[in-house]
KEGU-782468 format. One record per residue (C-alpha): residue number from 1; chain; x, y, z. Coordinates in Angstrom, 3 decimals. Layout:
residues N
R num chaine       c1       c2       c3
R NUM      A        X        Y        Z
...
***
This chain:
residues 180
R num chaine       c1       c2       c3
R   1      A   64.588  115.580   83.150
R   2      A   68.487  115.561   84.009
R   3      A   70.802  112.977   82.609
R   4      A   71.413  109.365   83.907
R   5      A   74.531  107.601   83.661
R   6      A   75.428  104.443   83.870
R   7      A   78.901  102.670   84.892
R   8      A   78.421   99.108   84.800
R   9      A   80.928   96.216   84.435
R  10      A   82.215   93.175   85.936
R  11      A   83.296   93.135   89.956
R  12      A   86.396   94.299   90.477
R  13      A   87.046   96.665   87.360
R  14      A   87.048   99.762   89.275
R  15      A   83.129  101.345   88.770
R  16      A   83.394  102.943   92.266
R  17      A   86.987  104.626   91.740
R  18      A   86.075  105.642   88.107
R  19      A   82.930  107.123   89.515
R  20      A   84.813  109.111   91.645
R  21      A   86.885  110.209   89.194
R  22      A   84.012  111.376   86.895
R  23      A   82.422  113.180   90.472
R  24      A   85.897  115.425   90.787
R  25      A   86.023  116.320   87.183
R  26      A   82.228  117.130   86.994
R  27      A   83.122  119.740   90.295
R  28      A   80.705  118.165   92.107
R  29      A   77.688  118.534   89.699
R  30      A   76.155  115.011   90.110
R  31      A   74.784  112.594   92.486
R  32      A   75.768  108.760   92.843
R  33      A   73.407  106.085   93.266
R  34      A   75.036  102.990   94.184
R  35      A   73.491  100.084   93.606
R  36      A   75.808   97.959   95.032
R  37      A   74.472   99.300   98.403
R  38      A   71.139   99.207   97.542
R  39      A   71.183   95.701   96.691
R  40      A   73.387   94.536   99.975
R  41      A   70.397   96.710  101.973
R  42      A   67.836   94.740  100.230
R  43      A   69.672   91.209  100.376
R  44      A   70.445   91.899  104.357
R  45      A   67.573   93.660  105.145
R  46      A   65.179   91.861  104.164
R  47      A   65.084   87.950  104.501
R  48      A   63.059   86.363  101.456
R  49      A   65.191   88.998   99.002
R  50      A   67.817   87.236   97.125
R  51      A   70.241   88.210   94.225
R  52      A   72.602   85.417   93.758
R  53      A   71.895   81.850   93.826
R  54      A   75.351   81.214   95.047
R  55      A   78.490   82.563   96.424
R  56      A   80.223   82.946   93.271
R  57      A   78.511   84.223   90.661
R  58      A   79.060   87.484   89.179
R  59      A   75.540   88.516   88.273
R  60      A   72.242   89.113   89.658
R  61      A   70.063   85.514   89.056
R  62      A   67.428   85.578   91.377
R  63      A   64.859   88.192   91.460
R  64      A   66.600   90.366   88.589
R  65      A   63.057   91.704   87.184
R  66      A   62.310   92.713   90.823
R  67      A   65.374   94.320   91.509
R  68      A   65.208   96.101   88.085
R  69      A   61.758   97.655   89.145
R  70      A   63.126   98.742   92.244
R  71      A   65.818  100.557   90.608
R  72      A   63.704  101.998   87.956
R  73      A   61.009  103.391   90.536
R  74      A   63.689  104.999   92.499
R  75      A   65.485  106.467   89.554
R  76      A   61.820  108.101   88.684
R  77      A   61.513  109.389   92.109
R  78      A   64.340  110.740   92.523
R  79      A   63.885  112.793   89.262
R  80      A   60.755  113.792   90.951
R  81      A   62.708  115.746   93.874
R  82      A   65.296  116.647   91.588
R  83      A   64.454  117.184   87.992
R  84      A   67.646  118.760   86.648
R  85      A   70.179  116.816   88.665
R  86      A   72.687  113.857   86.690
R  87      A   72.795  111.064   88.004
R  88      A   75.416  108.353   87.972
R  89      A   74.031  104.929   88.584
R  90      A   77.413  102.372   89.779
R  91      A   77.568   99.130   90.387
R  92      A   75.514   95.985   89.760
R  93      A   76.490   93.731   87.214
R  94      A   72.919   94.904   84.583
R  95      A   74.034   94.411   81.027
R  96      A   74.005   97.470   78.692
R  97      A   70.626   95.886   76.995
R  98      A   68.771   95.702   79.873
R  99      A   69.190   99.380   80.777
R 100      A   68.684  100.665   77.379
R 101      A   64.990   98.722   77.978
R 102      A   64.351  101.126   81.136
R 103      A   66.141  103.685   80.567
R 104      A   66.460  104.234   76.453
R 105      A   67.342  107.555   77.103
R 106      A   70.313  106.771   79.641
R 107      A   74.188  106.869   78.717
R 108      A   76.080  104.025   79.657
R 109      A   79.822  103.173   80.474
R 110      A   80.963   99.503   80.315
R 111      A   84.457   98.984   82.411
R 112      A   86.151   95.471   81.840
R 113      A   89.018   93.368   82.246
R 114      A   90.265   91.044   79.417
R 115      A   93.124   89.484   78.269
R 116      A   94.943   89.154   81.153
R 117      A   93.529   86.161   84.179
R 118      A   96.708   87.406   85.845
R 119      A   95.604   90.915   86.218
R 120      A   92.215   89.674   87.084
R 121      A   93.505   87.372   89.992
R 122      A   94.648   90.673   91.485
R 123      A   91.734   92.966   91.254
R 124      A   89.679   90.016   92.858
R 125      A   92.274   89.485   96.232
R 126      A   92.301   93.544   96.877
R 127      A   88.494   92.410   97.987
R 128      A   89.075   91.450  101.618
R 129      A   86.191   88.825  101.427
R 130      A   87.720   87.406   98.291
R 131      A   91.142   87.371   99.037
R 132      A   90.510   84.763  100.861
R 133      A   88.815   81.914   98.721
R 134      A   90.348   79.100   97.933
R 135      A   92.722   79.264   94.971
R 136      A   90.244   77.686   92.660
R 137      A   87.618   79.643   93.539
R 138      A   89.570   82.855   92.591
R 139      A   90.555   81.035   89.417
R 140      A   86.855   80.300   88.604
R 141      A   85.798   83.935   89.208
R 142      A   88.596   85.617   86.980
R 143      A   87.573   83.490   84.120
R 144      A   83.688   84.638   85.129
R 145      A   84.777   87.993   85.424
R 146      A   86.816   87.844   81.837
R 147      A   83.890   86.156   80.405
R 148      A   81.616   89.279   81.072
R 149      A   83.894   91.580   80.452
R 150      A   84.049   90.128   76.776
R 151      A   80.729   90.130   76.818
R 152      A   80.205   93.968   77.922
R 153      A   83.085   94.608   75.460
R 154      A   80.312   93.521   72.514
R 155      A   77.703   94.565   73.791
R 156      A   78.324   98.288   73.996
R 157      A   79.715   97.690   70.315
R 158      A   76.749   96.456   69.297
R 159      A   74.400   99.286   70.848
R 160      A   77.137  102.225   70.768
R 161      A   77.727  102.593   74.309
R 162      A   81.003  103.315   75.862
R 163      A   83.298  100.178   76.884
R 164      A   86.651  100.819   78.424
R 165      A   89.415   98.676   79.537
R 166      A   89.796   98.996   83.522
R 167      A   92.988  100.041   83.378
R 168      A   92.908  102.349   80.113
R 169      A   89.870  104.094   81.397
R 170      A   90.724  107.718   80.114
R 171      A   88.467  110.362   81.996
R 172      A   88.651  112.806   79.328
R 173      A   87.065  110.652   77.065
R 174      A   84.609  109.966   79.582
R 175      A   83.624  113.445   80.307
R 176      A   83.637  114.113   76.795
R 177      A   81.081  111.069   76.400
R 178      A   79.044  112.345   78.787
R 179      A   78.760  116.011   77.732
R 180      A   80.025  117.134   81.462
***
């Protein structure tokens, strides 16, 4: 079975760009699944299929075990097609724990943003949707999104996985990490 990799993080750390990043120094030799569109396809597409109780809340906290299977059952398919391939799994706000439980065998890379609210603040308003909250609504989800960073930060300390800064991300380390 190929390799699956995981970037998770917080919302506005940069999993997309560093995914990118990882796809040009790999030359190509992976495939992206993004869950961030597989979750707006399954919140807009269907109805009764929620993800977030409200607006602003940084984490899957409705339907969570569901949307876990779903990921886990497409994963396994698409290892059926393409046994060999790696995989790099973006977006989605899982914690570390919860993908070492369906996917022990997984690497994982943990992107934050603490320290800094400031910094925060502007990652959130380069989100067109966002940039235009109310002031203490962007307040309120920079100190959510500096919360779970923190918490990413220990939790891939605790369980050996890879956490990086957003903006200290170094892609050699990465690749090095993930054996590409």
């Amino acid at each position: 079975m190929g390799q699956t990799v995981f970037v998770l993080g917080a919302p506005r750390c940069g999993k997309t760009i560093l995914t990118r990043r990882i796809i040009e120094v790999a030359k190509g030799n992976c495939s992206i699944v993004s869950l961030d569109a597989l979750s707006f396809v399954l919140r807009h597409g269907f109805e009764d299929f929620e993800l977030y109780s409200k607006r602003l809340i940084i984490q899957p906290d409705v339907n969570i075990d569901k949307f876990s299977k779903i990921v886990k059952v497409y994963i396994e398919a698409f290892f059926e097609d393409f046994p060999d391939e790696t995989i790099i799994v973006e977006g989605c706000q899982f914690m570390p724990k919860q993908i070492k439980e369906l996917f022990p065998k997984s690497k994982i890379i943990c992107l934050g943003i603490t320290g800094n609210i400031e910094d925060i603040k502007d990652a959130i308003i380069t989100k067109e949707w966002m940039s235009k909250l109310p002031q203490a609504d962007i307040d309120e989800y920079a100190e959510k999104i500096n919360q779970l960073s923190t918490c990413y930060k220990k939790e891939c300390n605790d369980i050996d996985y890879l956490y990086c800064e957003a903006e200290q991300a170094n892609i050699n380390d990465i690749v090095e990490y993930l054996n590409l």
